[in-house]
VOGU-3710 file (C-alpha; in Angstrom, 3 decimals, decimal comma):
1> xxxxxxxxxx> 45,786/12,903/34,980  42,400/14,169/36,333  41,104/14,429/32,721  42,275/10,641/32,342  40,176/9,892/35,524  36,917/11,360/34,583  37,169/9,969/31,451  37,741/6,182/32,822  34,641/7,477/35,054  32,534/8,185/32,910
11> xxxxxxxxxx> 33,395/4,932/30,551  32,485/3,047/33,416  29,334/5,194/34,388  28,171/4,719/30,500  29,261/0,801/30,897  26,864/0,284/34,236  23,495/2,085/32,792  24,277/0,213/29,274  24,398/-3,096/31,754  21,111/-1,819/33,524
21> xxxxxxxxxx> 19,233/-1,288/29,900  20,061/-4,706/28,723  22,664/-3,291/26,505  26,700/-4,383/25,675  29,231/-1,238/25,003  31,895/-2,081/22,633  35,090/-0,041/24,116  37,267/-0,668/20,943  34,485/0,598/18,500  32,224/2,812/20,212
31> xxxxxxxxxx> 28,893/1,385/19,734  26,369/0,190/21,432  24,703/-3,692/20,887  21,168/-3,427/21,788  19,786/-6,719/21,824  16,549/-5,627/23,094  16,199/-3,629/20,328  14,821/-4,902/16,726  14,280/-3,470/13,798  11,225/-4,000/11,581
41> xxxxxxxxxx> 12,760/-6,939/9,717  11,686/-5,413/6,244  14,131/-2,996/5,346  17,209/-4,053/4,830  18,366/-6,371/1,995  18,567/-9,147/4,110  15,066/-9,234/5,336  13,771/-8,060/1,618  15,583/-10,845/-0,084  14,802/-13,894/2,225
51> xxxxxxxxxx> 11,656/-15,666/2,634  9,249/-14,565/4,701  9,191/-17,144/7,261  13,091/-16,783/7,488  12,752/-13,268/9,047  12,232/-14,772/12,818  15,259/-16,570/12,095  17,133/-13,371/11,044  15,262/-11,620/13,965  17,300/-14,098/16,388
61> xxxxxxxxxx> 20,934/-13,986/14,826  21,205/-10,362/13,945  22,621/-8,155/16,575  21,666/-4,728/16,260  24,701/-2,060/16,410  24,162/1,822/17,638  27,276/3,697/16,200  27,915/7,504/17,608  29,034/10,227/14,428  32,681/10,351/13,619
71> xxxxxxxxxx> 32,823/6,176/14,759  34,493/3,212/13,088  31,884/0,177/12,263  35,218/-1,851/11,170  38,659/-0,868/10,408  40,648/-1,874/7,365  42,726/-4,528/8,244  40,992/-6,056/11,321  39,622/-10,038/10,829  36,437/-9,987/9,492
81> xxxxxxxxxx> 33,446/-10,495/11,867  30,757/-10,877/9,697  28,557/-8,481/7,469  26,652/-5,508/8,187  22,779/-4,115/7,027  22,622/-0,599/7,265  19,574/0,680/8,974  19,297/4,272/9,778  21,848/6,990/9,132  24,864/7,200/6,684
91> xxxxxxxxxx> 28,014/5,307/6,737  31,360/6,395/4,160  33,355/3,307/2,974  37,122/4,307/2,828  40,354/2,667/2,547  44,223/4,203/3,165  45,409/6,237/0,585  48,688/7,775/1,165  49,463/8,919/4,756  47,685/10,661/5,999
101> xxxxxxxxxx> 45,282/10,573/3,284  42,379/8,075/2,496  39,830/7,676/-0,306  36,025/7,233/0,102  35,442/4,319/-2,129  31,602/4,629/-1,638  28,829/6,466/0,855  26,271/3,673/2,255  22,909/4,286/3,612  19,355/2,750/4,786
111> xxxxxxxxxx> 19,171/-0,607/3,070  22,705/-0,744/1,775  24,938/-3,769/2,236  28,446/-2,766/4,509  31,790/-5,475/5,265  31,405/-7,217/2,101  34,042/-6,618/0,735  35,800/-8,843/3,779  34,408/-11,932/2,599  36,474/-14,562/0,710
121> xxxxxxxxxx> 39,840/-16,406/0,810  41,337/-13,025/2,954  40,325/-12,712/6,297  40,439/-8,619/7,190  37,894/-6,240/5,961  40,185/-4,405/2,856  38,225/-1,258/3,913  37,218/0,618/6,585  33,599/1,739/7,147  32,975/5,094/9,436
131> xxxxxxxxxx> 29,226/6,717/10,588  28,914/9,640/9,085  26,031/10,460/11,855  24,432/8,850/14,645  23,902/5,159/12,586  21,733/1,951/13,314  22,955/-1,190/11,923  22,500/-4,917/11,788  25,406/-7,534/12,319  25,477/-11,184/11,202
141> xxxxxxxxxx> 28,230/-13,923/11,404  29,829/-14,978/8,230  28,192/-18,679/9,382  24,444/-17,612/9,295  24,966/-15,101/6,073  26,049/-18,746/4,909  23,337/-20,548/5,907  20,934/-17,735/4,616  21,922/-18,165/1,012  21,775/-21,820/1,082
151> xxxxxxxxxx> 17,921/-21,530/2,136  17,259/-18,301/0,163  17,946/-18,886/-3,414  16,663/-15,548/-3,957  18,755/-13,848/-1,344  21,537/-15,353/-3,161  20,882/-14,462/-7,117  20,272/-10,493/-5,654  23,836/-10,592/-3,793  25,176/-11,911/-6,914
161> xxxxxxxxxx> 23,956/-8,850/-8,884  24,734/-6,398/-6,149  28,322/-7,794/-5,836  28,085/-7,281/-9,938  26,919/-4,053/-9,924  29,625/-2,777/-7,158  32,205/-4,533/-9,429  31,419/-2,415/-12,241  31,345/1,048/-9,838  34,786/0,240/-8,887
171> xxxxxxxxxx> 35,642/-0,264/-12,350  34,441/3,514/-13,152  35,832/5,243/-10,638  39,292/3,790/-10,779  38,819/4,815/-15,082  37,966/8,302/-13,559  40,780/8,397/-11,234  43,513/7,797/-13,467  41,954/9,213/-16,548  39,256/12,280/-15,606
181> xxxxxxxxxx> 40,498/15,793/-14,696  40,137/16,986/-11,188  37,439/18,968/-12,490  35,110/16,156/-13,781  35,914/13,882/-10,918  34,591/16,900/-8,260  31,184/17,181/-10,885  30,888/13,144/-10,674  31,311/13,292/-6,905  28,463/15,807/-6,634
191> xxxxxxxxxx> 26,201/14,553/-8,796  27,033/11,183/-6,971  26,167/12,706/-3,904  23,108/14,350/-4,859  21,472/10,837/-6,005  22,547/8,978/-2,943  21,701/11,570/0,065  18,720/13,059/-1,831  17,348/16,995/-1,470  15,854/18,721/1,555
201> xxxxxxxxxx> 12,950/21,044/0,941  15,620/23,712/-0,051  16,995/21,734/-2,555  20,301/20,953/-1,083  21,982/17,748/-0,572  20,497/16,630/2,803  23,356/15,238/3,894  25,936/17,859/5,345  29,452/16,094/4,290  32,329/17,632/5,151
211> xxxxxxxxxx> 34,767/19,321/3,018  37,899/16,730/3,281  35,155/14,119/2,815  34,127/15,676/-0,770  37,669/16,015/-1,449  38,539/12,254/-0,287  35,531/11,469/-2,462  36,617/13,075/-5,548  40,317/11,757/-5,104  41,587/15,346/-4,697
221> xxxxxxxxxx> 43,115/17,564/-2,081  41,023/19,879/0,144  43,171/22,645/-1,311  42,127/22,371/-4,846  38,601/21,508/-4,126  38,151/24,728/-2,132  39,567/26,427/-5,102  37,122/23,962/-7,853  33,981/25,005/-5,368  34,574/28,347/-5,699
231> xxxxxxxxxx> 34,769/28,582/-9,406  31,753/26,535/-9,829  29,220/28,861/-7,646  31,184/31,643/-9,695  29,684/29,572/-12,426  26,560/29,138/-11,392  26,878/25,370/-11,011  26,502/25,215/-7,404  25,532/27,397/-4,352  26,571/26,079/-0,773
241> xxxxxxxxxx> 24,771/27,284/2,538  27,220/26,325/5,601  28,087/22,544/4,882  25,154/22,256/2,572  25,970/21,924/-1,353  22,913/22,402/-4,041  23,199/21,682/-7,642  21,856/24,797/-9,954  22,616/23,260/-13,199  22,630/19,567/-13,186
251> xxxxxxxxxx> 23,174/19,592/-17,076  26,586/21,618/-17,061  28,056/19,379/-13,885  27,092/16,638/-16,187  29,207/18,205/-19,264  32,257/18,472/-17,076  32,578/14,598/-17,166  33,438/14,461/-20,473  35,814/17,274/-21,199  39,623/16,556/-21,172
//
């Protein structure tokens, strides 16, 4: 009971000096709405896609989202709000597997698009989208993305390809679900990873993802990727430091995607 009481406390402490800064705290999701707070109106594809003199427009419909590590952006199956711009920070896509499992459709970062997938005839996001850390993003209603395409032809042939090109993503990985070995599917997943996040000075993937998220990522159990890891750094494939994964032979990874 008094650990229910301190916790209310210090809801309502955080709730006050959000008040004081200008700021809104979401209870259900965890984030923070910082209206005084822009971003540079560049970045992200909305901005880079629009005209120019549209951005002061975009400046005064976006909302801009803080979300904490480990925190929902949306939940599969809630209505849809609107779309989301990611920022800063890294953001996994995932949807309900099989209880209590879930697969990470995709891994979303600065500049990448987030809740599109809710759009259309349906009315809940079929996804769920979680920060993977501390995350920045921008928010617009379905009603203004609307009204952005139907000033910004441009904005609207560059969704068209990026809804495209995540079409034919999908299409792969659901072929290398059903049809790749465990094996291959792990070696995709890296190599996957190690375009996205990128290298660190030390040559390791820069960002840290857990275990079960590799695993959830490579449609496997942590079980058998903890056995897969450790036969590729016997291999020479790999080499992990704590969380962090680097790839010693990028050309052997990539013949594991074609053996059966």
């Amino acid at each position: 009971m008094n650990a229910l009481c301190k916790t209310i406390a210090q809801i309502m402490f955080y709730q006050i000096i959000c008040e004081l800064n200008g700021e809104i705290y979401n209870l259900k999701y965890n984030f923070v709405y910082m209206p005084k707070t822009t971003c540079n109106l560049s970045d992200c594809f909305l901005c880079q896609h629009c005209m120019i003199e549209w951005r002061s427009l975009i400046g005064l419909n976006k909302e801009t989202r803080i979300v904490k590590k480990g925190k929902p952006i949306f939940i599969e199956g809630d209505d849809v709000e609107g779309i989301y711009f990611v920022y800063l920070g890294w953001v996994k896509i995932h949807k309900q597997w099989t209880h209590p499992k879930e697969l990470i459709v995709r891994f979303a970062g600065p500049g990448d698009i987030i809740g599109h997938r809710g759009l259309g005839e349906k009315r809940n996001y079929p996804v769920s989208a979680t920060a993977l850390e501390d995350t920045i993003v921008c928010f617009v209603t379905e009603e203004f993305l609307e009204s952005c395409l139907r000033v910004n032809p441009g904005l609207t042939y560059r969704l068209m390809q990026f809804y495209a090109a995540e079409l034919q993503k999908a299409e792969r990985r659901m072929r290398d679900l059903a049809h790749m070995e465990v094996k291959g599917r792990l070696a995709s997943a890296l190599l996957d990873m190690n375009a996205k996040f990128g290298t660190n000075r030390e040559g390791y993937i820069s960002m840290a993802a857990s275990r079960q998220d590799i695993a959830s990522y490579a449609g496997t159990t942590y079980e058998t990727l903890f056995k897969l890891f450790n036969e590729l750094k016997h291999d020479k494939l790999i080499s992990t430091s704590g969380k962090f994964i680097k790839i010693k032979n990028e050309v052997k990874l990539h013949q594991l995607l074609t053996m059966k």
